[in-house]
Structure formats: C-alpha cells, structure tokens
NUTI-975378 format. One record per residue (C-alpha): x, y, z; residue in three letters. Coordinates in steps of 0.2 Angstrom, whole numbers, plus 5000, padded with zeros to 4 digits. Layout:
BEGIN
XYZALA
...
***
This chain:
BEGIN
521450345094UNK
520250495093UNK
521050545075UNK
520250365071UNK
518350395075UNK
518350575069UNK
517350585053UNK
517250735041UNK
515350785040UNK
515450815021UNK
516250615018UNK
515050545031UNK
513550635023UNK
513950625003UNK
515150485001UNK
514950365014UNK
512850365014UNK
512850334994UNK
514250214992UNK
514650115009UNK
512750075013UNK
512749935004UNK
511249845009UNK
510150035011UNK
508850024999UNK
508950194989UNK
507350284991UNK
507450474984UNK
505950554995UNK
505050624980UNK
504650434977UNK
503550324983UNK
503950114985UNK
502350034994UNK
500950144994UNK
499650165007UNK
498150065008UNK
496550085015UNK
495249945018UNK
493249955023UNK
492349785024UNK
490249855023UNK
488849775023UNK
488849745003UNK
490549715000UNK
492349785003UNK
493049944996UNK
495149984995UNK
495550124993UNK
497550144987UNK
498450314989UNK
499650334972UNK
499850534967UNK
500450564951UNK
500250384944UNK
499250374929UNK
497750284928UNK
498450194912UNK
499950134922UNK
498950034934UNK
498649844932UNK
497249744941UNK
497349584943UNK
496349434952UNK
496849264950UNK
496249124963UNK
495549244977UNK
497249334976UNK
496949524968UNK
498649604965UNK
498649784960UNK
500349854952UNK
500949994942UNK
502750034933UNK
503350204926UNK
504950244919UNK
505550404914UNK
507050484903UNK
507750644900UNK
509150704892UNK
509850874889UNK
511150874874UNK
512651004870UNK
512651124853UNK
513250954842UNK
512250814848UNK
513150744863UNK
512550694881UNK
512950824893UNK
511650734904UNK
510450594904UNK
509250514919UNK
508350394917UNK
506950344933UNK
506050184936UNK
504650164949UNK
503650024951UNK
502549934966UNK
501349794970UNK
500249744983UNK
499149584984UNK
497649524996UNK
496749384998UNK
494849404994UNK
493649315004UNK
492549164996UNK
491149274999UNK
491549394984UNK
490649404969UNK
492449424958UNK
491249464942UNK
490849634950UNK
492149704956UNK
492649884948UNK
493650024951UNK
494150194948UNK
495450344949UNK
495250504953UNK
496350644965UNK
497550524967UNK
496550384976UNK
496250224966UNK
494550154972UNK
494049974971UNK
492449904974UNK
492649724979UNK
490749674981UNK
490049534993UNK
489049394984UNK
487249364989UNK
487049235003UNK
485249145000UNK
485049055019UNK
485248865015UNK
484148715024UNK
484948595034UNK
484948455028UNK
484748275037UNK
485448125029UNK
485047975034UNK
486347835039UNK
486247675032UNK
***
C-alpha cells in the first residue's frame, strides 16, 4: 500500500501541477490578474489610486456608465524565433488582461473626473460635486 502513495517529486512537481490541476488557474508570477487598488475619500472628492507596472498608459480603458466606473486594460504579446529557412522553432504568444469596477457615489461630479499615469500608479481623481445647503421646505396639506 505504501508503493501506492509514494509520488516521484519530478512527476508531482512538472506533470502533475501543469496537467492534473484542472480547475488551478494558471498564473505565471511575472504576471499580474487583479491589481491592487487604493482608495482615499477627502474632503473635495475621491482619488484611486491603481498599482499596474509595466502597463502602458495606451492600454488603459476608463469607463463610467451609470455611477459604475470600470477601469480595464489588455495586452498581448508574440514572439517568434525562426530557423535558417523560415520555419517555427518557437512561438509564444501572452495575453493579460484585467478589470475592476466601483460604484461612485451620487455626490460626484462625473464631468470632472481625470486621471493620470505615471511610475506605474494610475491616479484618478473622482471629484465631489458642490453641495449648496437646501431650505426645508413646508408644504401644506390640503
């Protein structure tokens, strides 16, 4: 019975991992799936900060769409090396891709919000709309 449960280490670790873990996601280390985010409410508004090294700033997409601002990005990859006549003796190809949505307050001025890239930190300002004080009102029942 002890033959049964001994496992070679170079199966276990090579074969088993890549093609019996079936419902693993595959994540290589070098990639990142969900970055992290950072949020600050301040007096005048909201800034969220998202950490994504090594994206481009063209890769990012900013959307907002009934109170619901999603930010995404893709990027995919190919290289190829090829022998002396033309044919593959290797090609990769790597996709990466994420999304992350949040639900704004009603108290944001959507019209203003902005953002910017830079040492890997995409910055959004999500600024607070002006809040006059309102009268109560009485109404009268009839």
């Amino acid at each position: 019975m002890s033959n049964l449960i001994r496992r070679n280490s170079f199966f276990d670790d090579f074969i088993t991992r890549d093609l019996f873990d079936f419902g693993m996601p595959k994540v290589n280390r070098n990639e990142f799936t969900l970055p992290s985010v950072n949020i600050r409410e301040q007096e005048n508004g909201f800034e969220i900060h998202l950490a994504a090294p090594g994206v481009r700033k063209e890769d990012f997409k900013i959307n907002l769409d009934r109170n619901v601002l999603t930010i995404s990005s893709e990027n995919r990859t190919e290289n190829e090396e090829k022998d002396e006549k033309g044919g593959f003796t290797r090609r990769e190809f790597n996709y990466s891709a994420f999304s992350r949505s949040f639900t704004l307050p009603e108290v944001v001025d959507a019209e203003r919000i902005d953002a910017s890239y830079e040492d890997g930190i995409l910055k959004i300002n999500v600024p607070k709309k002006e809040v006059t004080m309102q009268h109560v009102k009485t109404i009268e029942v009839k």
